[in-house]
C-alpha positions, 0 to 999 in steps of 0.5 A, a space after each residue: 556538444 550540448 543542446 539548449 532547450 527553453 524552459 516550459 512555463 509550468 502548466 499549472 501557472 494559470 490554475 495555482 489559484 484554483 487549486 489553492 482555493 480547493 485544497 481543503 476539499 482535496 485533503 481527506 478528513 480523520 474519518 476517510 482516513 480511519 476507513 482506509 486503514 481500517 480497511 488496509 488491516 483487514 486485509 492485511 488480518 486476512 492474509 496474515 491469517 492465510 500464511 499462518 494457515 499455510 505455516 501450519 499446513 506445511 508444517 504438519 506435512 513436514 512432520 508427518 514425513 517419517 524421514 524428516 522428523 527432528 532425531 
């Protein structure tokens, strides 16, 4: 048995308007966005730096197990 349910009107009907006209306000500039990427490498720089850290780190103990070094 299927159960009819009526549309909704769109709440953003009476306001299309509006948002249209200030879209251009919305929408981020070259200069907004070279700072978020700018600040999304960094972050990735940090933490790429941490794991090779880390590699290293776990590499040497590794190594410095006599009964698991490389024959």
């Amino acid at each position: 048995m299927e159960c009819w349910i009526p549309p909704i009107a769109s709440p953003l009907g009476q306001f299309s308007a509006a948002i249209n006209n200030d879209s251009e306000e919305l929408a981020p500039t070259r200069t907004e966005l070279s700072a978020l990427l700018r600040l999304l490498n960094e972050a990735l720089m940090t933490r790429i730096a941490t794991v090779n850290a880390t590699a290293g780190a776990v590499r040497d103990a590794l190594q410095a197990q006599p009964s698991l070094k490389p024959a």
